[in-house]
Rosetta silent file (secondary structure, phi, psi, omega in degrees, C-alpha in Angstrom):
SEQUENCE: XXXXXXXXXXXXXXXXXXXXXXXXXXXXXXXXXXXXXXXXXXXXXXXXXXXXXXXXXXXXXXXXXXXXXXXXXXXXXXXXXXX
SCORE:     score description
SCORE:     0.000 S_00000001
   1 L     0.000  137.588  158.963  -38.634   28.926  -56.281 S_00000001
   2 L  -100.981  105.539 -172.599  -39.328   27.077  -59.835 S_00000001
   3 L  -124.945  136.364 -178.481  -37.003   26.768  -61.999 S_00000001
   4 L  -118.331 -179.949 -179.573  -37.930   24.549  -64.940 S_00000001
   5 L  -158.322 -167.610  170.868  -36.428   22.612  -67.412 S_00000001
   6 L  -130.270  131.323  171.260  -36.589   19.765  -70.032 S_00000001
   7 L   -74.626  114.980  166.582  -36.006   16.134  -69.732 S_00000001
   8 L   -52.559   79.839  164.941  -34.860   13.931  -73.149 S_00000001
   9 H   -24.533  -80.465 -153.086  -37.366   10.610  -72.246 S_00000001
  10 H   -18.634  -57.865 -164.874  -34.655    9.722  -75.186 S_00000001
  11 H   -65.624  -38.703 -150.844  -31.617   10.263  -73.198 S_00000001
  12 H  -109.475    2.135 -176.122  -32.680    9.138  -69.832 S_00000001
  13 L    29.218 -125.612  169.785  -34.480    6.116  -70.872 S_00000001
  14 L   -75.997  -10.109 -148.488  -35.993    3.683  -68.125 S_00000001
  15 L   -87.191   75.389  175.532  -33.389    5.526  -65.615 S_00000001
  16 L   -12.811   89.002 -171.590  -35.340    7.484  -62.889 S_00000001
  17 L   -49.306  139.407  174.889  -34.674   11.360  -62.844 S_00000001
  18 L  -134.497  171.248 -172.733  -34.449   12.736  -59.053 S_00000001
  19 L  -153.942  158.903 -169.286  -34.848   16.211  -58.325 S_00000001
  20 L  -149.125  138.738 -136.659  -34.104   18.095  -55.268 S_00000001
  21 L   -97.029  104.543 -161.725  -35.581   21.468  -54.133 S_00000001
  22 L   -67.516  125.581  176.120  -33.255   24.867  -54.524 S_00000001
  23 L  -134.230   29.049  140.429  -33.630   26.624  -51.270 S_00000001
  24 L  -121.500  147.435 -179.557  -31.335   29.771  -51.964 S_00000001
  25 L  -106.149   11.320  172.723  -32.441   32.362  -55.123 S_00000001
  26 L   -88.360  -59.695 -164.014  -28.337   33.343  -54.561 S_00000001
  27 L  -102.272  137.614  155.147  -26.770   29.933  -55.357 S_00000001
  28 L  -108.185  120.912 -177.254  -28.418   27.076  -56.705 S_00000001
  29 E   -92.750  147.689  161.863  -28.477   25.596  -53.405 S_00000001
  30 E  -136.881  165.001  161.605  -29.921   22.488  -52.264 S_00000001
  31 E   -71.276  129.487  174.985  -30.345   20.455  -49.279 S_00000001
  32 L  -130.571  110.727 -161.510  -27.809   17.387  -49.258 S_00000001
  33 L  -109.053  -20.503  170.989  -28.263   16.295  -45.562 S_00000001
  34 L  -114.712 -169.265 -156.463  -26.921   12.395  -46.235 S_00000001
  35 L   167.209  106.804  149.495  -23.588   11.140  -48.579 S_00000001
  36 L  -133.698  141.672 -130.423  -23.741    7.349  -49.258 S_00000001
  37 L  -125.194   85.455  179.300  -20.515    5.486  -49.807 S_00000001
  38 L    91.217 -131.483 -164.212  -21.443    1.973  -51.295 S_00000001
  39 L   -96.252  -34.071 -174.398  -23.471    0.435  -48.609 S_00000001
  40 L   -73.323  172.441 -166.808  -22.898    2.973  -45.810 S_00000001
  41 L  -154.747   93.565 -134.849  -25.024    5.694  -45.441 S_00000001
  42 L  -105.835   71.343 -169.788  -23.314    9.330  -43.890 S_00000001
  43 L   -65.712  143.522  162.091  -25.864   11.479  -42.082 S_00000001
  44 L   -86.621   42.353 -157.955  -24.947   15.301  -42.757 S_00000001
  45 L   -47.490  150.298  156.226  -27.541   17.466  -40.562 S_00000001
  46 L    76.308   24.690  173.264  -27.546   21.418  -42.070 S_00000001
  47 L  -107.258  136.484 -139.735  -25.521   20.451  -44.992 S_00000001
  48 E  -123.191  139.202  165.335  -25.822   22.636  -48.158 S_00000001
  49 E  -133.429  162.031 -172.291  -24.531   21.800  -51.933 S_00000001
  50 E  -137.069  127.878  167.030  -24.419   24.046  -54.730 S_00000001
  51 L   -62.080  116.614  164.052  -24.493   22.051  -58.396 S_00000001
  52 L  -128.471   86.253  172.376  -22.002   22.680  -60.743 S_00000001
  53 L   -64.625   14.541 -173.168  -22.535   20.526  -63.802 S_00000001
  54 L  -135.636   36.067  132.380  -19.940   21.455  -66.027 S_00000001
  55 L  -149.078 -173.289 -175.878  -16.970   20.036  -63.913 S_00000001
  56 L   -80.704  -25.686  -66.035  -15.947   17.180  -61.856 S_00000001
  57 L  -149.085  146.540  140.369  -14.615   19.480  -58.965 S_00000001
  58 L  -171.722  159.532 -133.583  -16.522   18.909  -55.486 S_00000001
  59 L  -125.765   77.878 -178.182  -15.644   20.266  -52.400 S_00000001
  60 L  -103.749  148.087  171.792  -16.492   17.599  -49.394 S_00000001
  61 L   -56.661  177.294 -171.376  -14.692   17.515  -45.668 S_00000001
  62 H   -55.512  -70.902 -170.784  -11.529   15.444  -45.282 S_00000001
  63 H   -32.835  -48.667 -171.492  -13.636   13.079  -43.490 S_00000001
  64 H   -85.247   -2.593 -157.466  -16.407   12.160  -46.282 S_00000001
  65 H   -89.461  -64.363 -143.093  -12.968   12.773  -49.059 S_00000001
  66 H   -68.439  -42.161 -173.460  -11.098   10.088  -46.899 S_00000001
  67 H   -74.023  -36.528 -178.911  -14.462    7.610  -46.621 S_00000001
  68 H  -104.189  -13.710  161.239  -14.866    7.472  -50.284 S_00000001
  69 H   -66.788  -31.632 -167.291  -11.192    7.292  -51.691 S_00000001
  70 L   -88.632   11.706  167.900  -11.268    3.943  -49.218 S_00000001
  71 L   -77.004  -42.186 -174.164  -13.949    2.711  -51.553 S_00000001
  72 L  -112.840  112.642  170.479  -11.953    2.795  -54.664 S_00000001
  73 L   -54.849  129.471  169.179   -9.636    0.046  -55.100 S_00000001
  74 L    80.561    8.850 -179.531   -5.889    1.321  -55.676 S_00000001
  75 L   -97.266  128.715 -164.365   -7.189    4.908  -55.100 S_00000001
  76 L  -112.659   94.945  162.818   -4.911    7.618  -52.455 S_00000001
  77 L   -57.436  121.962  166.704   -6.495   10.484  -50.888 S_00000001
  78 L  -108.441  106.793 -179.291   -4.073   13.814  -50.818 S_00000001
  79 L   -33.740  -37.070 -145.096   -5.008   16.478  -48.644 S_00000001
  80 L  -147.933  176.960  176.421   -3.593   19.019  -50.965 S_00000001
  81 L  -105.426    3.068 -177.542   -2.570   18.882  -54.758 S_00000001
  82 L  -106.245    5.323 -146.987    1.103   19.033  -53.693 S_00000001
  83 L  -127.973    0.000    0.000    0.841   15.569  -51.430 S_00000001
């Protein structure tokens, strides 16, 4: 699948553009088979992301939630929105 689009040189300046290959024509799906944290580096085998660029919202296990809240100084992972 091809889906195109256009980059602003303006916007994006010297800053290298990545791109990543949609492999469902339900969702745009992509592969995101790694998650790095820092320095570390998180293999994922089989893992799938779907882009949503018009919020902050993302939906990761406890485990990869838990590894990058310990990244950010003074920052407390809550299981829930009621914690």
């Amino acid at each position: 699948m091809l889906i195109e689009g256009y980059i602003d040189d303006e916007l994006v300046g010297d800053q290298k553009v990545h791109y990543a290959n949609v492999v469902s024509d339900k969702w745009w799906t992509y592969a995101s088979v790694t998650l790095t944290v820092g320095d570390e580096k998180y293999d994922r085998p089989g893992n799938v992301a779907i882009p949503d660029t018009g919020t902050s919202l993302a939906l990761l296990a406890d485990d990869l939630c838990e590894k990058i809240y310990a990244k950010i100084p003074g920052a407390k992972y809550a299981p829930s929105c009621v914690d």
